[in-house]
N, C-alpha and C positions, 0 to 999 in steps of 0.2 A: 139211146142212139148217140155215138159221139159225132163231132162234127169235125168238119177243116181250122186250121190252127186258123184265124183269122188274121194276127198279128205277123208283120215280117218285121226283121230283125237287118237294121242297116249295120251297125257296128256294137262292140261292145268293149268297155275298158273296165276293168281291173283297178277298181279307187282303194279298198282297204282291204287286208287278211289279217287275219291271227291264227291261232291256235283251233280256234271253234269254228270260227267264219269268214266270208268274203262276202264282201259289198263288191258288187257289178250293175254299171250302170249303160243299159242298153239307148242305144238311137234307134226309135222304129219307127214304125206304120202303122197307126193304131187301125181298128175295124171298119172306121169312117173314113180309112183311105190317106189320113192326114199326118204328118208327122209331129212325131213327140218322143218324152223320154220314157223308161221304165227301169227305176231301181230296184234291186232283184239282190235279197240275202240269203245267199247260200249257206245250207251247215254242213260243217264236217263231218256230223255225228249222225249217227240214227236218236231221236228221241225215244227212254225207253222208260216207262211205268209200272209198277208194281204195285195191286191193291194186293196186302195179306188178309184174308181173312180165317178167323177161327171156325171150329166147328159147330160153337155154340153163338155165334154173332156179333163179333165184335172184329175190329179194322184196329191196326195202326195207322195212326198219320205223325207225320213228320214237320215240325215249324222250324223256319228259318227264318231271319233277314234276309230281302230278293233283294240287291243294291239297284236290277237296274228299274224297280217299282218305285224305294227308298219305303219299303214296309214290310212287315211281318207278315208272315206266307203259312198256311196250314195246306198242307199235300201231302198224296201218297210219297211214298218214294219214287225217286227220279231221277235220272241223270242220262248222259250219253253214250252211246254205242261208237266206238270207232271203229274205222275197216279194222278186218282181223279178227273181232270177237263177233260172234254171233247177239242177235239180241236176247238170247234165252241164258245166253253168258251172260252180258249185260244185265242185264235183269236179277239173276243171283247176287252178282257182285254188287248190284248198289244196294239189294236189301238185307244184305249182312251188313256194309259198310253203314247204313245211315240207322239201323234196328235192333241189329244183332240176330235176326231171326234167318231163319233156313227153313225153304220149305220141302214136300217131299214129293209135292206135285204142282206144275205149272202147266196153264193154261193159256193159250192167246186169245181174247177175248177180243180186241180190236185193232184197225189200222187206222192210224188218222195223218192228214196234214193239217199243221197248224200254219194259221193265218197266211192262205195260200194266196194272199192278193200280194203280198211281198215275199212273201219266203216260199223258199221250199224246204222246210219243215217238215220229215216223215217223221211218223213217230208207232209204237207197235206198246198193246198196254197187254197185261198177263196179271190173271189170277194166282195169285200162290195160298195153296192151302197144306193143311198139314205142318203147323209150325213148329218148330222148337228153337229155343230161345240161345244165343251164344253172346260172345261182348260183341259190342260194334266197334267200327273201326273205322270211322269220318273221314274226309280226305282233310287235310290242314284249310282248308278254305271253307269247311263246314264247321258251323256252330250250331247245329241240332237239338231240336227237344223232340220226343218222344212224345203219344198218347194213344193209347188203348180205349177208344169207345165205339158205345154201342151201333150197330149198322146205321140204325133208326138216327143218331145224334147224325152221323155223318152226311145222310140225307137231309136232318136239316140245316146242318151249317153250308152246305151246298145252299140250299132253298131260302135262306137267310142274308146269303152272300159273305158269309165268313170265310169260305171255301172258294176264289175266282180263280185257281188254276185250270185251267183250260183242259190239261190231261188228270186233273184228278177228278173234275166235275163229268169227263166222258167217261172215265173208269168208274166212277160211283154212279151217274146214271146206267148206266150196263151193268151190273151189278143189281139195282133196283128193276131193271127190264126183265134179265134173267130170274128171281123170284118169282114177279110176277106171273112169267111162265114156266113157272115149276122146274129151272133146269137147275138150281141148287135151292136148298134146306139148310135150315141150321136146326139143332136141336134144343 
């Protein structure tokens, strides 16, 4: 059952944009009637995820340096959707760009926001199966590594905490749900 917006919204100003997002920092009315502030990061993009998985059991993940962690990152493939491309566009394009793979069927498996007490963050994650392999093609601001392992490794580098991206530990736990209820097999 949803409820009434609790919070009112007295003003709202415009502190920072780029290219990805805006920083908006609201004057309200919080629930208790009282007033206060709420800073609210808006994104540009649609957040969009790609787990590939093969037919026989195995994932790619993708490592990077995340600059605004200051650490080395193990994920699916990822990246943004801007108005204009669909995220099933989206989705293709980042996982040629950061794998070289292409798949031949995609799936949307979930919708999430991420870290909805400050952001609004949507994000839309897809199975790709049916791979075949081409060159990748990184954006210049990716420095990528590649890795081909087993389902079973990726659930537990999730389970390990090797794995804390937020959209790849939802995409691999869904992935492990779906097994579990028989609605994909590997050979």
């Amino acid at each position: 059952m949803e409820k009434k917006n609790p919070w009112q919204t007295k003003s709202s100003e415009l502190i920072y944009q780029n290219n990805w997002i805006a920083l908006n920092v609201h004057q309200v009315i919080n629930p208790a009637g009282k007033d206060g502030i709420y800073g609210v990061v808006s994104f540009k993009n649609t957040a969009v995820g790609v787990l590939p998985v093969t037919d026989d059991g195995f994932i790619w993940l993708v490592g990077q340096f995340r600059y605004a962690l200051n650490q080395y990152s193990w994920e699916i493939p990822e990246g943004g959707c801007p108005k204009g491309e669909t995220t099933l566009e989206a989705a293709k394009r980042e996982l040629i760009e950061e794998t070289g793979l292409v798949a031949e069927k995609y799936t949307l498996i979930s919708r999430l926001h991420l870290s909805n007490s400050v952001s609004d963050e949507y994000g839309e994650l897809f199975l790709a199966q049916g791979l075949t392999q081409h060159e990748a093609c990184p954006e210049d601001t990716e420095d990528i590594s590649i890795r081909k392992v087993p389902v079973q490794e990726a659930f537990a580098m999730v389970e390990n905490g090797v794995i804390t991206d937020s959209i790849s530990i939802i995409a691999l736990q869904k992935l492990e749900l779906m097994l579990l209820k028989g609605q994909i097999e590997f050979k």
